[in-house]
N, C-alpha and C positions, 0 to 999 in steps of 0.2 A: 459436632464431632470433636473427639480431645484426642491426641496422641500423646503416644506414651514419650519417656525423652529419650528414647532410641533414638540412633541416627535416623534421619528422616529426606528423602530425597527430595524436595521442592521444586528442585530445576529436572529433575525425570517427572514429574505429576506434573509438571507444567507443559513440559514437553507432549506426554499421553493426552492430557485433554486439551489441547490444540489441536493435534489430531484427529480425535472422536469430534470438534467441532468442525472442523473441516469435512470431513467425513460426513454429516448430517447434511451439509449443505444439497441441495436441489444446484446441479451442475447448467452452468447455464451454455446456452448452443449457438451460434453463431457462425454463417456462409457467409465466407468474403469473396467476391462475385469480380470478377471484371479480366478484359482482354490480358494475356501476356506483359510484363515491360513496363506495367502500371503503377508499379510499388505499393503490391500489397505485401508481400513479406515485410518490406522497411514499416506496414502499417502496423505490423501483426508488433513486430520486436519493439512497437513503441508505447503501442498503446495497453499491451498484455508485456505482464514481468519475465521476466528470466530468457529472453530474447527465443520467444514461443516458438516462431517459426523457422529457426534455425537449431534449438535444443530438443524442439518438443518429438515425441514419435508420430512420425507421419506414414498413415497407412490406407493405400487404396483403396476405396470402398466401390468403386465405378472405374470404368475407362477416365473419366474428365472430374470426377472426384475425389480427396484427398482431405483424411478423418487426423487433424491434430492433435495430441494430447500432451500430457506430463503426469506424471503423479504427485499427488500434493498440490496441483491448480485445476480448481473445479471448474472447469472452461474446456468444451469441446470446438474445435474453429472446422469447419468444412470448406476447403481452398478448391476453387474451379480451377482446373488445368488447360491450358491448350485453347481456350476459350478464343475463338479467332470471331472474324466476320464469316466466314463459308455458311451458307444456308444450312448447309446436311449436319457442320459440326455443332450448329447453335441448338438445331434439331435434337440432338444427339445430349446434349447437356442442357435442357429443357427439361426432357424427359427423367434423365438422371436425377435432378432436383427434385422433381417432382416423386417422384417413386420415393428419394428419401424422408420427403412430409410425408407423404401419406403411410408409408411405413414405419416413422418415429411418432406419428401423432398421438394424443392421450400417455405418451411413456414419456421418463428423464430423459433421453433422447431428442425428444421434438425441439426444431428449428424456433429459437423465438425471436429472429430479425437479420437482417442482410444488409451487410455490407456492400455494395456496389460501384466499385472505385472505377473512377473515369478519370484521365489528364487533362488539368487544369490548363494547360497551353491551347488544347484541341481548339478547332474553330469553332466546329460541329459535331453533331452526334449521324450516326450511320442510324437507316429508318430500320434495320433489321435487330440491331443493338435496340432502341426504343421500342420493340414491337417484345424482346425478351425483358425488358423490364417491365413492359406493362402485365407480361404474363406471371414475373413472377410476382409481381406487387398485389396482383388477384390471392396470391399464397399466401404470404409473407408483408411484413412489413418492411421496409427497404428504405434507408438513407444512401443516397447519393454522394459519395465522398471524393472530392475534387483533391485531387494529391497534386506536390509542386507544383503550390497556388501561388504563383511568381506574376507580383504587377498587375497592372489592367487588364489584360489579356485574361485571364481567371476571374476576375469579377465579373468581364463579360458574358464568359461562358457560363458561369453561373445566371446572370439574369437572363439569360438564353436559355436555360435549362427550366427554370423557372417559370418562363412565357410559355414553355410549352405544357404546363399545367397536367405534368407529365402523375398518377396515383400513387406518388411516392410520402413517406412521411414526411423527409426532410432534406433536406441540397448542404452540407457543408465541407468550404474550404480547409485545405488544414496544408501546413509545411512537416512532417512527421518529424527531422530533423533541420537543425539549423544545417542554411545554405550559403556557400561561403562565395563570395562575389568579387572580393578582392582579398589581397592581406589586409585590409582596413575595414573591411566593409562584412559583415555576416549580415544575412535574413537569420530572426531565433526562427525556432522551432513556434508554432501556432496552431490552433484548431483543434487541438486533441481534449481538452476540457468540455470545449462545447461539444466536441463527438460522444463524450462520457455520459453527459449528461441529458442529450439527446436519445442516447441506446437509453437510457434508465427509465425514460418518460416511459418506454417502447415494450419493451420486459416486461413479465409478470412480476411484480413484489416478492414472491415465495424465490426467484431468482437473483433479487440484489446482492445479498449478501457472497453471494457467488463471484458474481461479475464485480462489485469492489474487492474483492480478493483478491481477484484475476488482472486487473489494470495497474497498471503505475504511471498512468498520466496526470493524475489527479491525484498528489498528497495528499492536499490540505482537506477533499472530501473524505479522504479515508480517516484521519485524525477527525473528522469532526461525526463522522458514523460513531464512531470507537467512542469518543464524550459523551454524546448523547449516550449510550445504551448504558457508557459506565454511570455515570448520572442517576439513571432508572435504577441497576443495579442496586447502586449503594444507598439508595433512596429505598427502594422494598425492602432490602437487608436488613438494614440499620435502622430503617426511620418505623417500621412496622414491628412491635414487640421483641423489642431487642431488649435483653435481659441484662442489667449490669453486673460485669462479671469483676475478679479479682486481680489485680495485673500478675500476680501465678499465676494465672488460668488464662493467660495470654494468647496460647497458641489457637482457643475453641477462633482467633482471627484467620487465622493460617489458610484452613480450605476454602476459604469466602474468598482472599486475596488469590488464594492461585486460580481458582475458576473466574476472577477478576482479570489478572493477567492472563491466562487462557483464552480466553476471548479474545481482549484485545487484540493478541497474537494472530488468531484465526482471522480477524477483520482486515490485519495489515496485509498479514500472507506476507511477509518477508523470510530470506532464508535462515531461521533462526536456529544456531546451534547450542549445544549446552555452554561451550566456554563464552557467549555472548551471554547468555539467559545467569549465568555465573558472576560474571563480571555487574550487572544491572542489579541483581538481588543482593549480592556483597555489598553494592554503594547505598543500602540503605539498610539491611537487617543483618547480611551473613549467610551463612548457608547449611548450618548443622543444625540441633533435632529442632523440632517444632516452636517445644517450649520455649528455647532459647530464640527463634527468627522473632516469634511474637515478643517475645519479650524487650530484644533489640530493637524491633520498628517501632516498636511502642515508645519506650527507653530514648531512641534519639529522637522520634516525632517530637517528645513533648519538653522535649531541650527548647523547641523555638514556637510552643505556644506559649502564649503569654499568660501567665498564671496559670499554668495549667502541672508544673513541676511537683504540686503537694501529691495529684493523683497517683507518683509514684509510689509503691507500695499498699495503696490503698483498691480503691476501685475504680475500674471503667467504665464511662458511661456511655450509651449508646450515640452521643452527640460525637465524642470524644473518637470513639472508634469510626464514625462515618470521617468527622477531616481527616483520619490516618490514612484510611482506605483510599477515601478520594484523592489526597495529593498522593498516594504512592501510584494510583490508576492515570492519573495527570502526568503525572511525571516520566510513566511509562510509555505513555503515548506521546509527548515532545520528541522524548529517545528515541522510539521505533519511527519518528518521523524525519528524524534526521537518516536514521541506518536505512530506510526507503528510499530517502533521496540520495544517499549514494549509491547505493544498490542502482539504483534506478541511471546516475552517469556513469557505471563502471567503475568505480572508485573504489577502494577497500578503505576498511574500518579501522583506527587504531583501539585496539581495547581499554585501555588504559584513560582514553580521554572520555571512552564512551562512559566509563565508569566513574569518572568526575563528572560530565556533564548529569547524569543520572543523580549523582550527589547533590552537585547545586541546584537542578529544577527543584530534587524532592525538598531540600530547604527552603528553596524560595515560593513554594506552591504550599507547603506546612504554615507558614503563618499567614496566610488567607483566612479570612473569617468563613462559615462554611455559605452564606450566602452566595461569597462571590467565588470561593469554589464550584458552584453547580452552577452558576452564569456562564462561568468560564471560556465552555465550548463558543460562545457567541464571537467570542474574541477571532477564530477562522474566518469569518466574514471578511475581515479586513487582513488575515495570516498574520497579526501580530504575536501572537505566543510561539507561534512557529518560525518567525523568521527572529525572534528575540532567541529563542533555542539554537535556529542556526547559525547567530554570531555569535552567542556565548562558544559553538563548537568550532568555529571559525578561525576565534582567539586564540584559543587551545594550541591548535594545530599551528595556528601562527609562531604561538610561543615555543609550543613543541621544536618548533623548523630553528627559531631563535637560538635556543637551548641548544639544541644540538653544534651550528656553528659557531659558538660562542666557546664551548669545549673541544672542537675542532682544532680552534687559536690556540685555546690554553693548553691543549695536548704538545699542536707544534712549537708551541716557543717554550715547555719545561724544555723539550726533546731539543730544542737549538741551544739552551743554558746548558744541558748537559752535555753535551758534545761539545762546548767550547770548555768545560771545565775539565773533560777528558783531554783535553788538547794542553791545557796550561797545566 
């Protein structure tokens, strides 16, 4: 596809198909199960983005059931209400459960795993509570999630939980938030990784992509979904009859990269606005007609490959255009993994560093040979590209904070020279 060199939206076509990729997604379903007071809401805001259970719309579906959503996160959560010990009411939401598998079954709707959250302090479990998990665990697959797992006391409970060889998939600890024990002393936050990864064993495949969408427990797996697929991507694109074309004819790059970026986008699921998607596309092509972004990402890419500067004016080759694609997809996903993780502590974003940092990955990821560009992603195993990302944005902000009271001084002391020269 060529475009004309009319102004050319990139950051609206980026925006539309992140959508339509979202939108495609198979919405994944998830019951969080367990008595009152339990901290399943602090489970919901920790482990699903955008603090699900206090933004999301929560609507009654049953007496003791409650259907959460949002728009733009493909993740349905069904929260049991009121759920006590009384015979009649376990009775009561038993059946509730039940009615809704059998009536979501075979559709997007249907249940595919439970949450079941118990206190990690507890001694013991009540025999009416274990007689409703075995019933439901006959439906559903069901992890057992131990909240303010504080000490031995929670490891106990856990191999007690355990002994009783109760048909559950899986028993895990987790701290949902760090727990502050003195002014000296914090427990971090724990468990939420291994609950991610545990829910994924559990799921159907046709729902992954949903539920890594849906989470923000786990970056570094999101950034490493996102590698791998871009990897493929730029691999069928580019490595299968890709035609060498003329660097005029730059921009036939353009719709490859945005449905490049597009994805990625939809994998992150972060809340991404034009002036972010603006600021990211500036720090390495620009933002008007087509012919000019390709021409630009082309243009600086091949600043900092090494022999590679004659290509200018001449032609592109398909070797040539996979490292472009790739460090610009690399480099996109370092950035979206730092704006997740703040996203993810409440933080806001300055744009301006987001837009340096965007600059330096895609130069430092440009003179990769393409080998170790398509390795790359393996580097997550140990989060080194990611936490090299998040000091490089670290520093920024450091210097940023630097910058700022450093002109502070030199504001107040012109302003005390001049007042004492108004004086004399």
């Amino acid at each position: 596809m060529k475009f004309p060199d009319k102004k050319y939206n990139m950051i609206q076509e980026i925006l539309e198909k992140t959508e339509a990729e979202i939108e495609k997604m198979d919405p994944v379903n998830i019951l969080i199960a367990g008595k009152t007071g339990v901290g399943k809401s602090t489970l919901i805001n920790n482990v699903f983005r955008e603090k699900l259970a206090d933004t999301g719309i929560g609507k009654p579906v049953t007496k003791h059931l409650r259907r959460i959503s949002k728009e733009g996160i493909p993740i349905v959560l069904y929260d049991t209400r009121g759920l006590e010990l009384e015979e009649s009411v376990q009775k009561q939401v038993k059946g509730e459960i039940f009615d809704i598998v059998a009536k979501n079954k075979q559709t997007k709707e249907a249940i595919h795993a439970v949450y079941y959250c118990l206190q990690a302090n507890s001694s013991r479990i009540e025999e009416s509570e274990i007689d409703l998990i075995k019933a439901i665990s006959n439906k559903l697959p069901v992890i057992l999630v131990l909240t303010q797992s504080i000490g031995k006391p929670a490891e106990e409970f856990n191999t007690y939980l355990e002994n009783l060889n109760l048909p559950v998939a899986a028993v895990q600890n987790i701290m949902a938030e760090p727990f502050e024990i003195t002014d000296d002393y914090v427990i971090p936050a724990f468990g939420l990784k291994e609950l991610i990864d545990k829910t994924l064993q559990l799921i159907p495949k046709e729902a992954h992509d949903a539920f890594m969408n849906a989470q923000q427990a786990d970056i570094e797996r999101k950034a490493k979904a996102a590698r791998r697929w871009a990897s493929r991507y730029v691999a069928t694109t580019f490595g299968v009859g890709f035609v060498p074309i003329p660097f005029s004819d730059a921009s036939v790059l353009v719709p490859m990269q945005v449905t490049l970026l597009a994805h990625i986008t939809a994998i992150f699921g972060i809340s991404m606005d034009k002036a972010t998607i603006v600021s990211l596309i500036a720090a390495v092509g620009g933002t008007g007609s087509a012919t000019m972004i390709g021409k630009m990402l082309v243009g600086n890419a091949l600043k900092f490959i090494p022999g590679a500067g004659t290509v200018i004016g001449g032609i592109i080759s398909g070797t040539t255009a996979s490292v472009v694609t790739s460090a610009l997809g690399l480099s996109y996903i370092e950035v979206l993994s730092i704006i997740a993780t703040k996203e993810k502590e409440g933080e806001s974003i300055d744009l301006g560093l987001i837009e340096r940092l965007m600059r330096n990955q895609f130069k430092k990821n440009i003179r990769l040979n393409r080998k170790k560009l398509n390795t790359k992603e393996l580097e997550f195993g140990s989060d080194k590209a990611l936490n090299e990302a998040y000091e490089s944005y670290r520093n920024m902000e450091e210097g940023e904070g630097l910058e700022t009271k450093v002109g502070k001084v030199k504001r107040a002391v012109h302003t005390f020279i001049d007042k004492r020269k108004k004086r004399h």
